[in-house]
C-alpha positions as CSV (number, residue, x, y, z in Angstrom):
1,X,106.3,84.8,102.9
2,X,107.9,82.9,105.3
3,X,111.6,81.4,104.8
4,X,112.4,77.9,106.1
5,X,115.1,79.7,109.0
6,X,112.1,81.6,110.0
7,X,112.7,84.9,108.1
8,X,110.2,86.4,105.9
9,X,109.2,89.6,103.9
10,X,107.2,92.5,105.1
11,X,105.6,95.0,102.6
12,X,105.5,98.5,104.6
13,X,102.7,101.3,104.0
14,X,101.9,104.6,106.3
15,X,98.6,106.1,105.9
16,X,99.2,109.8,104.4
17,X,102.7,108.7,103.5
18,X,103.9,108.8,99.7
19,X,105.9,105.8,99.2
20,X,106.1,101.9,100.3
21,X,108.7,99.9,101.5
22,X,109.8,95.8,100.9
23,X,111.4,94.5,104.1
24,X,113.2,91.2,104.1
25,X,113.2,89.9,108.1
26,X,116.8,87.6,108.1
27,X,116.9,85.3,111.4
28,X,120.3,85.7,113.2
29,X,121.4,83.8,116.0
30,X,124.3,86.2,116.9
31,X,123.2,87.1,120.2
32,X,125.2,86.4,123.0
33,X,122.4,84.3,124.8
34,X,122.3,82.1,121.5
35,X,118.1,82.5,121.0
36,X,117.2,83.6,117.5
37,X,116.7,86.6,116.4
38,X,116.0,89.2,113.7
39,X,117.2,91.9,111.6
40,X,115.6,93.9,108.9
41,X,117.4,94.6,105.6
42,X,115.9,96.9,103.1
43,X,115.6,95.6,99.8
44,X,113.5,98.1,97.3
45,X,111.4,101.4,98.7
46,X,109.6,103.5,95.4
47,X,107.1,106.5,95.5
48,X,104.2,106.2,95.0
49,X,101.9,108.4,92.5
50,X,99.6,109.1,95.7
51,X,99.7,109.0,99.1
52,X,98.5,105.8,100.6
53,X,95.2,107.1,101.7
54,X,93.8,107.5,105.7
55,X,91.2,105.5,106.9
56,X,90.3,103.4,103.2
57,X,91.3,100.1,102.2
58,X,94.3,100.0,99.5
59,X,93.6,97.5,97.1
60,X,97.0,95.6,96.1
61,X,98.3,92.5,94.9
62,X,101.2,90.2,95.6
63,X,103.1,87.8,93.5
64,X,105.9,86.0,94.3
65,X,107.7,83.3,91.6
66,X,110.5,81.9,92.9
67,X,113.1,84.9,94.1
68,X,110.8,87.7,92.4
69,X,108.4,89.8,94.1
70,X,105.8,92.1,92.8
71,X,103.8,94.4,94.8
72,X,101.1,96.0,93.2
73,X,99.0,99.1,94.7
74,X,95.7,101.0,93.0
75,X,96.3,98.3,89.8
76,X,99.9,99.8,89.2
77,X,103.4,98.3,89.9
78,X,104.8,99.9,93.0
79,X,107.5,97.5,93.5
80,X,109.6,94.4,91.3
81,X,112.5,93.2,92.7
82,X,114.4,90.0,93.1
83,X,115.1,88.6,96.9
84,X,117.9,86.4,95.8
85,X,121.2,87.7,96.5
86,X,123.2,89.4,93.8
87,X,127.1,88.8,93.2
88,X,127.7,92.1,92.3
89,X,126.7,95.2,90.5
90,X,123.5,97.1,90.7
91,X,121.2,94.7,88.2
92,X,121.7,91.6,86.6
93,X,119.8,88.5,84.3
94,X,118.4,85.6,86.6
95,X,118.7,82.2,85.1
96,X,117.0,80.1,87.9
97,X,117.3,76.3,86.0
98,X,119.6,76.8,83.4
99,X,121.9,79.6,81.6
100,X,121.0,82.7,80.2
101,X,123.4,84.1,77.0
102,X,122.9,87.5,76.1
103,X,124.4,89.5,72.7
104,X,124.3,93.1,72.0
105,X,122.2,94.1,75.0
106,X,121.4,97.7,75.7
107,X,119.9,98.9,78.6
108,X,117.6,101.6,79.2
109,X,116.1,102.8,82.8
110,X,112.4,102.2,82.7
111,X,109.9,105.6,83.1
112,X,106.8,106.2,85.1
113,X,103.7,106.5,82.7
């Protein structure tokens, strides 16, 4: 998915290998000629439950609503993650048109099946 600067997201496999990768590309014009350019920042890796297999198609599936991705690989959830920035700490709600009001919230971690 391409952003309106030019970035965009990359979802990163390697036959054999146990474990995929989201990428988000971020456009930079730092450079000291001024022409655009590009850095990669890491936003979620997850093993797998198999290595991505050599040689045969991976069946998958993307879906993207709003800042949330989902990347799913052999009908599973490999990666869920929000591309939005956070303000701070390590998860958060998102309220994307309107507020969000939480009471006696407990958090668990969630477990592989």
């Amino acid at each position: 998915r391409l952003g309106d600067e030019g970035g965009g997201y990359e979802v990163a496999m390697r036959p054999g290998a146990g474990e995929v990768v989201l990428r988000k590309w971020l456009a930079t014009a730092d450079r000291a000629d001024g022409c655009l350019g590009y850095r990669l920042e890491e936003l979620q890796r997850e093993e797998l439950p198999r290595p991505v297999p050599v040689g045969e198609p991976v069946p998958f599936a993307l879906l993207t609503v709003g800042p949330y991705v989902e990347v799913s690989l052999f009908g599973e959830v490999a990666l869920a993650t929000f591309t939005a920035e956070r303000a701070s700490g390590p998860w958060g709600v998102w309220a994307e048109s309107g507020a969000a009001g939480l009471d006696d919230v407990r958090v668990a971690p969630l477990r592989r099946p």
